[in-house]
N, C-alpha and C positions, 0 to 999 in steps of 0.2 A: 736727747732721747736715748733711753739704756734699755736694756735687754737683761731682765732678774728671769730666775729660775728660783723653785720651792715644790717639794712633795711631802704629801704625807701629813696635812695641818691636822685634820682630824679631829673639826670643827665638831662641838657637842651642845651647844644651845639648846637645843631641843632635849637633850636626852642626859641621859646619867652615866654616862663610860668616863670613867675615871681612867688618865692616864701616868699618872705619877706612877702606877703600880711599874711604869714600863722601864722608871731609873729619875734620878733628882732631875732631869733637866727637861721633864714633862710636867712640874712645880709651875702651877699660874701660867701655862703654856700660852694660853689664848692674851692673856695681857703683855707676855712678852713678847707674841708676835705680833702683836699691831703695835707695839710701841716700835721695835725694830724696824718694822713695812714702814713707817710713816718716814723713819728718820734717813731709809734711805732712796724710797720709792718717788716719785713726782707723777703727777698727774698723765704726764706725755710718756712715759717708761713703758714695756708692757712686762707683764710676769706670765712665765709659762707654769702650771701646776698639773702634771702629771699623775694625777690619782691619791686615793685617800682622801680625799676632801673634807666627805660629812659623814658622822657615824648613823646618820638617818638610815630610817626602811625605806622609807616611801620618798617620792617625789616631795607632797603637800608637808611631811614633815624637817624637810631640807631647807625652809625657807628661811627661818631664821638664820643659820648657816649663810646659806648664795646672800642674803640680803647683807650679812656683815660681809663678807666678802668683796661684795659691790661696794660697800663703803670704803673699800681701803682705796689707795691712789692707783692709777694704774690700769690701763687695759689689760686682762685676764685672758689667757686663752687654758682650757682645764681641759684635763683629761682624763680618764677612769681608773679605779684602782680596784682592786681583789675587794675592798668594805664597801664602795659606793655602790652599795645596794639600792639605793633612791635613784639613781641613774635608771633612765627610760630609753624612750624614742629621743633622737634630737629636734624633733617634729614636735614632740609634747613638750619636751624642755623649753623649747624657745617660747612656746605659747605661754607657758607658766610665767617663764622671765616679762615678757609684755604684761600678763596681768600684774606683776610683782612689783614692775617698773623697775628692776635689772637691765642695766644699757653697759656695763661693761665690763660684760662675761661672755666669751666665744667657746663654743666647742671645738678641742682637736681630734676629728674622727671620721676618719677616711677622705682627708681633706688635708692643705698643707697655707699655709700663713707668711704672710714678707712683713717682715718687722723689724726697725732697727739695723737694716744692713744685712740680714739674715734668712735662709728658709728655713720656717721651721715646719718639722713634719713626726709624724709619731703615732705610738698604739701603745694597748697595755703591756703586748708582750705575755712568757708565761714561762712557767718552770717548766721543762721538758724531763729533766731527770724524775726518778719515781721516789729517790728519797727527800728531794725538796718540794712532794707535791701533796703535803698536809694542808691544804687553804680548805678546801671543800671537797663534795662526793664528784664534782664534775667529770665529763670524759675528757680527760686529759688530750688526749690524742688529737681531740676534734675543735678543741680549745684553742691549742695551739697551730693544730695550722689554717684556723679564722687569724688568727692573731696574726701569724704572719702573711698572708693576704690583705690584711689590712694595714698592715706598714707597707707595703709594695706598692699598694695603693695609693701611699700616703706620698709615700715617695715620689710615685709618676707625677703626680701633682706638683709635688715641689721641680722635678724638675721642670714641666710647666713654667712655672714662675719662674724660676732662671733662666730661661729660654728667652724672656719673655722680658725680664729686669734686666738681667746682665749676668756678668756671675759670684754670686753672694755664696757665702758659703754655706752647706743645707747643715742642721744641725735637725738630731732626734732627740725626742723625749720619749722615754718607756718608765713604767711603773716596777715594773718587775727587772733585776738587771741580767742582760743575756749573757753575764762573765761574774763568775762569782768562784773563789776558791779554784780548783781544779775542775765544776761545773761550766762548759760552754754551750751556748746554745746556737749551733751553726748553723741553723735556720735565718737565724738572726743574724748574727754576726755576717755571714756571707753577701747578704743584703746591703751588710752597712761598707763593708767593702766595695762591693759590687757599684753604689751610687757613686762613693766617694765621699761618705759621710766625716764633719770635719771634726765632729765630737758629739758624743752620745749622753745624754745625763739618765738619768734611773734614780727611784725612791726604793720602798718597799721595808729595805734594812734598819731595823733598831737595835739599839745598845750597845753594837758593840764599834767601839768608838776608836778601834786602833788599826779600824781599814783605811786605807790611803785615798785621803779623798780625789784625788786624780791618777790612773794610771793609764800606759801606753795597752791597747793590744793589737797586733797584725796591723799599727800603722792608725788606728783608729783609738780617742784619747775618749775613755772613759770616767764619768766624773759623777759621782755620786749625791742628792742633792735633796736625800731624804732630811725634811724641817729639825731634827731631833740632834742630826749631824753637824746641820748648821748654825746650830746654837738659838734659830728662828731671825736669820737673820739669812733675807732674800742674797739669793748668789747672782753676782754680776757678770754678767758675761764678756 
């Protein structure tokens, strides 16, 4: 049993969002990621996906989407991103997945996971600075510190389970990365010190393909894990 990591598929079955526009390695995206999933994922594995998922509006038209998703190997645990517009209640979601007959997809949200020797615990996270907050009209302000309440949350929970297992190392997943260039987000960051987090992964970034895919900050090893980076090929932990 292994522990993959992936953000950022940006599932389109349903809909017409062309991603090549975003550089050649978005080219037949969705057949390279399930040839890649298969070759390295096994049934027993689980993959954490941290947001972007489906370019869906709605719930009812993300189905196609979650349903290939469900078909690949692997327990899922998924998380939200700035597109998953289809994202609801986890109350409505899960009901969907029973009528859908989706069995292995979990939501991470406000809530923490023991898998594979690991806690995993996480939120979307959010841009704090004002020139990286082009996503939407949202209030920034109030955004963000839901977001961080809900990793804190996510957090007590994991520690929960360590308490509780033994002690496994907690590992985060965010969508958005709280270290980017000379932008920190110490909301975040101080969190991830504060638990004792053992590595951080984050999606979000496209194109530009000469950020380092792991670095150190304040002791805390962030690792970047957006699908586009990874060539669509699930990161092993």
């Amino acid at each position: 049993m292994a522990l993959f990591s992936i953000s950022d598929l940006h599932l389109s079955l349903s809909t017409t969002k062309p991603m090549d526009i975003f550089g050649h390695r978005w080219q037949g995206y969705m057949g390279k990621l399930e040839k890649n999933w298969r070759s390295v994922v096994k049934d027993t594995d689980t993959v954490v996906i941290p947001g972007d998922i489906s370019w869906a509006m709605k719930l009812h038209e993300a189905e196609r989407d979650l349903r290939f998703l469900d078909s690949l190997p692997g327990h899922k645990i998924i998380g939200k991103g700035n597109h998953d517009y289809w994202w609801t209640t986890v109350g409505k979601m899960k009901s969907a997945f029973d009528n859908w007959g989706i069995t292995t997809i979990d939501f991470l949200h406000n809530n923490a996971y023991s898998a594979e020797g690991f806690i995993i615990c996480g939120s979307r996270g959010w841009f704090l600075e004002e020139r990286l907050q082009n996503i939407d009209d949202a209030d920034h302000a109030t955004v963000s510190a839901r977001e961080v309440l809900r990793l804190k949350a996510s957090l007590d929970e994991g520690i929960k389970l360590k308490e509780a297992e033994g002690d496994k190392p907690i590992l985060v997943y965010l969508h958005f990365p709280p270290v980017f260039g000379d932008f920190v987000c110490r909301e975040i960051t101080e969190l991830l010190k504060e638990y004792q987090v053992a590595e951080c992964f984050y999606g979000h970034l496209h194109g530009n393909y000469n950020l380092p895919k792991s670095f150190d900050f304040e002791g805390v090893k962030m690792t970047i894990i957006a699908a586009d980076h990874l060539d669509f090929i699930p990161h092993l932990t």
